[in-house]
ZARO-942793 format. One record per residue: residue number from 1; residue in three letters; y, x, z of N, C-alpha, C in turn. Coordinates in steps of 0.02 Angstrom, whole numbers, plus 32768, in hexadecimal, padded with zeros to 4 digits. Layout:
! residues N
atom seq = NUM&type = Ala&npy = Y&npx = X&npz = Z&capy = Y&capx = X&capz = Z&cpy = Y&cpx = X&cpz = Z $
...
//
This chain:
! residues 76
atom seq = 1&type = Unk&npy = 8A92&npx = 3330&npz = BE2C&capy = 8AD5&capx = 331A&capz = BE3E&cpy = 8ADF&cpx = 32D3&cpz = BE24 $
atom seq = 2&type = Unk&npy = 8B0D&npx = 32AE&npz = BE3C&capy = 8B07&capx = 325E&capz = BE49&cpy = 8B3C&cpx = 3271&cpz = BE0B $
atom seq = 3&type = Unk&npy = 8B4A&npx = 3230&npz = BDE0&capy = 8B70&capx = 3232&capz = BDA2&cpy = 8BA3&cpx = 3206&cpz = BDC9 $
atom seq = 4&type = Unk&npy = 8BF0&npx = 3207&npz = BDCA&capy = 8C16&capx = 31D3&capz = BDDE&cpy = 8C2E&cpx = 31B6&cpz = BD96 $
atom seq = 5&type = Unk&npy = 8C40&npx = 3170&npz = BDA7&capy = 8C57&capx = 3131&capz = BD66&cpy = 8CA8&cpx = 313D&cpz = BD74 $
atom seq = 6&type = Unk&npy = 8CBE&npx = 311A&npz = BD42&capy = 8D06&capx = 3139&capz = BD44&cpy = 8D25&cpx = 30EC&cpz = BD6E $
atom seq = 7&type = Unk&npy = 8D06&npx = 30B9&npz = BDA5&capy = 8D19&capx = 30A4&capz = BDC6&cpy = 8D2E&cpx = 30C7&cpz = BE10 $
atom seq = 8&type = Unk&npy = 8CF4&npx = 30E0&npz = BE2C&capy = 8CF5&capx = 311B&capz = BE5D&cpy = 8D29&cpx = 3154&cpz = BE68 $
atom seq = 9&type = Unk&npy = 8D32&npx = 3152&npz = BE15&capy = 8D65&capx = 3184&capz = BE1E&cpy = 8DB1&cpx = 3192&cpz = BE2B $
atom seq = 10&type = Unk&npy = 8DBA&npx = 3137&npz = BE0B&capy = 8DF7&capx = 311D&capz = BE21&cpy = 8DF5&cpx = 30F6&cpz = BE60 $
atom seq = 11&type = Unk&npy = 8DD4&npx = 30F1&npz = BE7F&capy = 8DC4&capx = 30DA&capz = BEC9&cpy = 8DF3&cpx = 310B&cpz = BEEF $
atom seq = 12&type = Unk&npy = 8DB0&npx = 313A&npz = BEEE&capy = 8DB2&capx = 3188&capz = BF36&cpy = 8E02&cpx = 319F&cpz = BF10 $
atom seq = 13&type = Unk&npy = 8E3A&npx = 31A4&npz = BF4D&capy = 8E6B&capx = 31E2&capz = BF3B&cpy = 8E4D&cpx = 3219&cpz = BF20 $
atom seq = 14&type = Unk&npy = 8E65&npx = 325A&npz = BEFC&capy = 8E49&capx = 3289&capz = BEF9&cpy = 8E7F&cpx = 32BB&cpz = BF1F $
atom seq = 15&type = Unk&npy = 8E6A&npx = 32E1&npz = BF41&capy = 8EAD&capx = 3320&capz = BF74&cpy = 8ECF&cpx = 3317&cpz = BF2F $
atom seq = 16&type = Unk&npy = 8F09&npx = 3306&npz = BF49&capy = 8F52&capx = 331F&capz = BF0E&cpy = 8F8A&cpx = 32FC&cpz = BF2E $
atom seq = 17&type = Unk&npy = 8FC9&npx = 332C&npz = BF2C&capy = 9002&capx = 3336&capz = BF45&cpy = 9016&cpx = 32ED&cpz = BF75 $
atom seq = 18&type = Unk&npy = 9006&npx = 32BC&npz = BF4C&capy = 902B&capx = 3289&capz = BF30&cpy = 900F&cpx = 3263&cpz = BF81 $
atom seq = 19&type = Unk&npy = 8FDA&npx = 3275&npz = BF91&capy = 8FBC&capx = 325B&capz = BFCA&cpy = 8FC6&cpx = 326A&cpz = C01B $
atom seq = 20&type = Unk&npy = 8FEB&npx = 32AA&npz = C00D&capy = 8FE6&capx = 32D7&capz = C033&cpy = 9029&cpx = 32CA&cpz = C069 $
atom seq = 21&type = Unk&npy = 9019&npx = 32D9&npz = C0B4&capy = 902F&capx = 32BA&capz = C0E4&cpy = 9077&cpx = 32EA&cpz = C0E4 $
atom seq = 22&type = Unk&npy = 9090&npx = 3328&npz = C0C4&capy = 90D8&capx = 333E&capz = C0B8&cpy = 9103&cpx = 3326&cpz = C070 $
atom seq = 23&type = Unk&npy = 90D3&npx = 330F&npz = C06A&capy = 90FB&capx = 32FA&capz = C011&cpy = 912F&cpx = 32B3&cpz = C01C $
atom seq = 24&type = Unk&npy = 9159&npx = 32C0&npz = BFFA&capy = 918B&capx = 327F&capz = C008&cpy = 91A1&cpx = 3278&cpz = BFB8 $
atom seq = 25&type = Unk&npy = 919C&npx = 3227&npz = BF9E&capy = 91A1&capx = 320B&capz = BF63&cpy = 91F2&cpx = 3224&cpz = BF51 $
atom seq = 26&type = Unk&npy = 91E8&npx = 323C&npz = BEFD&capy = 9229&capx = 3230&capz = BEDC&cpy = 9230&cpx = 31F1&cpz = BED3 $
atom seq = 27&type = Unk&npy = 9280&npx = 31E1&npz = BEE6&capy = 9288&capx = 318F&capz = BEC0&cpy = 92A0&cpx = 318E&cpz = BE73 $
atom seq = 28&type = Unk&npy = 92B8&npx = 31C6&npz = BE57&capy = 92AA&capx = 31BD&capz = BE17&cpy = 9270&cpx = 31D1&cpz = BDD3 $
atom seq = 29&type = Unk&npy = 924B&npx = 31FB&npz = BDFC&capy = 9214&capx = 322D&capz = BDD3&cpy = 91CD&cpx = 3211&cpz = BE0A $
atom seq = 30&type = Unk&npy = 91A4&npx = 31F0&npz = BDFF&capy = 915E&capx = 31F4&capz = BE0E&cpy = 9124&cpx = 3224&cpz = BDFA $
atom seq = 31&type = Unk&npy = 9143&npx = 324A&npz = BDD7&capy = 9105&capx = 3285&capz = BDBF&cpy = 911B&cpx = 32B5&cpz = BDF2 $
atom seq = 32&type = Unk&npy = 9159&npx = 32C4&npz = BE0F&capy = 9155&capx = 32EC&capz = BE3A&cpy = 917C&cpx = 32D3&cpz = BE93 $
atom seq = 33&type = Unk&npy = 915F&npx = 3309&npz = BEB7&capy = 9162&capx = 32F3&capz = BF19&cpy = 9181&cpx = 3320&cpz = BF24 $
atom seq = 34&type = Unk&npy = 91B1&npx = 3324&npz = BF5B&capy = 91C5&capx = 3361&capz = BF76&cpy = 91AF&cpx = 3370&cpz = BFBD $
atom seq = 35&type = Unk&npy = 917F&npx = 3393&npz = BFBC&capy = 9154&capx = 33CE&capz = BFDE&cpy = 9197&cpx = 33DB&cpz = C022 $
atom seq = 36&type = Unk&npy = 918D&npx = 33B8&npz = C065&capy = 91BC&capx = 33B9&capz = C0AD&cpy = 91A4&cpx = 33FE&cpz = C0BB $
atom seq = 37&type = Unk&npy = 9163&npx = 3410&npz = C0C2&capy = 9151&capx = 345A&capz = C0DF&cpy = 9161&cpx = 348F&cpz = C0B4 $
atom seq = 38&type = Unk&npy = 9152&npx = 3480&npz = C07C&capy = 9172&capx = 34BD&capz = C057&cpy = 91BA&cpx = 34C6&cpz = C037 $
atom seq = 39&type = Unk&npy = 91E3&npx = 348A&npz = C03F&capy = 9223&capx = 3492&capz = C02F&cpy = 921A&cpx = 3485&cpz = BFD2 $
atom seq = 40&type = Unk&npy = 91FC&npx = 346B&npz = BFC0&capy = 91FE&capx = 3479&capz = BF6C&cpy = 91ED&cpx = 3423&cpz = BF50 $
atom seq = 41&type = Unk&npy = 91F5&npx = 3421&npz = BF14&capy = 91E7&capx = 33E9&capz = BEDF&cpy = 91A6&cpx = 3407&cpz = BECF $
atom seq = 42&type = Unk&npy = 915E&npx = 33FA&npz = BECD&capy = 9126&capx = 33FC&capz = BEAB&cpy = 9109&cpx = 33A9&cpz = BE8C $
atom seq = 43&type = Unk&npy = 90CF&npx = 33CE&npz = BE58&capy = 90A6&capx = 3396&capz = BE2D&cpy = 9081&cpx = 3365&cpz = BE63 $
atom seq = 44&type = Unk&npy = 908A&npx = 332B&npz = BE56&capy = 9066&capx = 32D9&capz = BE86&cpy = 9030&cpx = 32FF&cpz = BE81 $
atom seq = 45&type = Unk&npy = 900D&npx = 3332&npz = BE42&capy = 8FAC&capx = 3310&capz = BE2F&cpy = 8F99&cpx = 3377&cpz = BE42 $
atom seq = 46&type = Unk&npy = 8FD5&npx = 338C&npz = BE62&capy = 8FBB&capx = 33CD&capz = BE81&cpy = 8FA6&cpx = 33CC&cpz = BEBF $
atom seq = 47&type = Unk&npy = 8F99&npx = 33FD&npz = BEC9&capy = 8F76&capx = 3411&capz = BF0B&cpy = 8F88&cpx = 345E&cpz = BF23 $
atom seq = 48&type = Unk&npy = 8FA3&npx = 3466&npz = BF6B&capy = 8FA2&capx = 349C&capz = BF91&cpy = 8F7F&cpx = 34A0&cpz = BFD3 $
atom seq = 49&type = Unk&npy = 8F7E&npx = 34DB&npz = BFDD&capy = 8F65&capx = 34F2&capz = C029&cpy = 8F76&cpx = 34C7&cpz = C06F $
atom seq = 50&type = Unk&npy = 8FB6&npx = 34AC&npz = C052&capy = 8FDE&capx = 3479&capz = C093&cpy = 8FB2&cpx = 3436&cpz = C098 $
atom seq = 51&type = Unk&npy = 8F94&npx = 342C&npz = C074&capy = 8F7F&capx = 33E7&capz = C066&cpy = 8F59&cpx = 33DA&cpz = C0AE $
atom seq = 52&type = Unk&npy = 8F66&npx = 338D&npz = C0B7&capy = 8F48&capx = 335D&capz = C0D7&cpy = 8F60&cpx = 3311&cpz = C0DE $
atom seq = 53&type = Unk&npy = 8F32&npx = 3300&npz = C0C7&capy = 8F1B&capx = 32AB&capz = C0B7&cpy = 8F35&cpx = 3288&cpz = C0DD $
atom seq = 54&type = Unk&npy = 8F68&npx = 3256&npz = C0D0&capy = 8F94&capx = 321B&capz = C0F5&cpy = 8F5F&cpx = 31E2&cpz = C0E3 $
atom seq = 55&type = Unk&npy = 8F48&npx = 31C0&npz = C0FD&capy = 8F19&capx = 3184&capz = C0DB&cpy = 8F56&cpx = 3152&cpz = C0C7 $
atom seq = 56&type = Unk&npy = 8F98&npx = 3146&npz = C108&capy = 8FC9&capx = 3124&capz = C0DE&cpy = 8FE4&cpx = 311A&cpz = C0AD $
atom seq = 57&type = Unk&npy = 8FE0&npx = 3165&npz = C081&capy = 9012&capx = 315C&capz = C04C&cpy = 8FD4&cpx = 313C&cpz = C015 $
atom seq = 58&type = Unk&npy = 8F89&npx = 312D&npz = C028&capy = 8F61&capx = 3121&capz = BFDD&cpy = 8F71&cpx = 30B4&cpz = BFEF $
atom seq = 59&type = Unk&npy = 8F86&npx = 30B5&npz = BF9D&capy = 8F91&capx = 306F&capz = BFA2&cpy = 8F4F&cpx = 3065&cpz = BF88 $
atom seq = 60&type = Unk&npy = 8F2A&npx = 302C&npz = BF9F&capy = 8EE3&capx = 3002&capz = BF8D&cpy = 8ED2&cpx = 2FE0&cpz = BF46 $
atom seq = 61&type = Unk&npy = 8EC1&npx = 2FEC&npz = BF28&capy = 8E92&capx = 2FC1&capz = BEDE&cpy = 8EC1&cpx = 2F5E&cpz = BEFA $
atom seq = 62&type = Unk&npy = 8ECC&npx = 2F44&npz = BEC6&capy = 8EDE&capx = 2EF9&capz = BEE0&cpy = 8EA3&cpx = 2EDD&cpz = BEC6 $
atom seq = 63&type = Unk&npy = 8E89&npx = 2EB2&npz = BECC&capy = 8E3B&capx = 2E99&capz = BEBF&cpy = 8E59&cpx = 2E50&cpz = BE90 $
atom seq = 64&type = Unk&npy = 8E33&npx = 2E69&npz = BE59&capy = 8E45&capx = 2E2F&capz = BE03&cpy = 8E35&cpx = 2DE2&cpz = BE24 $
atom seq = 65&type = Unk&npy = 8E5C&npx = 2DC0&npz = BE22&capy = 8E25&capx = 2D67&capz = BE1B&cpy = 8E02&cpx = 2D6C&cpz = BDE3 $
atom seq = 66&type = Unk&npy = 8DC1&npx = 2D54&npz = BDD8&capy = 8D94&capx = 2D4D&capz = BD9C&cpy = 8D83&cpx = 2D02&cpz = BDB7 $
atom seq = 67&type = Unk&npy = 8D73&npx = 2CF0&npz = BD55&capy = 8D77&capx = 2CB3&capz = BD4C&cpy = 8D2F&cpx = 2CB5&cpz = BD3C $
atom seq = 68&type = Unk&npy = 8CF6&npx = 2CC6&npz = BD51&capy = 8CB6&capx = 2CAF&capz = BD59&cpy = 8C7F&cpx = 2C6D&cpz = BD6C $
atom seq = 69&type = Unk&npy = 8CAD&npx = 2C60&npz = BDA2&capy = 8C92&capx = 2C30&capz = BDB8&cpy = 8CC8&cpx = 2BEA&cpz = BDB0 $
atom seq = 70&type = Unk&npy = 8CA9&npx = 2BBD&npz = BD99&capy = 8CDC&capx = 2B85&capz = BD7B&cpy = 8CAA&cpx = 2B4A&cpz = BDA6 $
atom seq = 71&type = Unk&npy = 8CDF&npx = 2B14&npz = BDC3&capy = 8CC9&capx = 2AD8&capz = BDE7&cpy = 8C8C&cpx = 2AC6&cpz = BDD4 $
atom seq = 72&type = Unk&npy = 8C90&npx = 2AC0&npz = BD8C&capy = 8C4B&capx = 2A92&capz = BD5D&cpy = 8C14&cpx = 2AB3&cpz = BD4E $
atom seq = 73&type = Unk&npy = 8C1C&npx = 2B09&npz = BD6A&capy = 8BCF&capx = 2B28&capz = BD6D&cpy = 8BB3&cpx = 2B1F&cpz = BDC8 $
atom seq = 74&type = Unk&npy = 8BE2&npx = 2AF1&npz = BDF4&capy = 8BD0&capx = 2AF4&capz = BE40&cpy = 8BAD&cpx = 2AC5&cpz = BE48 $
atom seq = 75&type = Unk&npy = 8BBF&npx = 2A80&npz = BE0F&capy = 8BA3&capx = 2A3F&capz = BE15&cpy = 8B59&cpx = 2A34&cpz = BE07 $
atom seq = 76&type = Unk&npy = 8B28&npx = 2A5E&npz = BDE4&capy = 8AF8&capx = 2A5A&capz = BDD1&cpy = 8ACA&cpx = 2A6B&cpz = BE18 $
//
C-alpha cells in the first residue's frame, strides 16, 4: 500500500458533510451544515448515506509566492 504525505491529504476532499451537494453552510457555526434532505443540523467532518460530492462547494489550495529565485541568481 502506497504511504500518503500529509500534503495529499490536505489536497483530496475527504467524503464529509461539509462537501456534500445537500448540505447548506451555517452562517454562524462552521463545524456544523444543515443536512436539506434530511431536515437536520449534522457534523461538516461527518458522513451519511445521502452523501454526494458537489465539486463546487471544494475551495482550491491558493498557491504561496516563494522567494527562490532572485534577479541576481538569473544574471549569471
Amino acid at each position: 500500500m502506497k504511504k500518503q504525505n500529509a500534503a495529499n491529504q490536505t489536497r483530496d476532499p475527504l467524503p464529509s458533510c461539509s462537501f456534500c451537494e445537500y448540505a447548506k453552510e451555517n452562517a454562524g457555526d462552521s463545524d456544523f451544515v444543515y443536512c436539506t434532505r434530511s431536515a437536520c443540523e449534522i457534523s461538516a467532518g461527518g458522513l451519511c448515506s445521502n452523501y454526494i460530492y458537489d465539486l463546487l462547494k471544494r475551495r482550491p489550495l491558493r498557491l504561496r509566492l516563494t522567494g527562490h529565485l532572485s534577479p541576481g541568481l538569473l544574471d549569471d
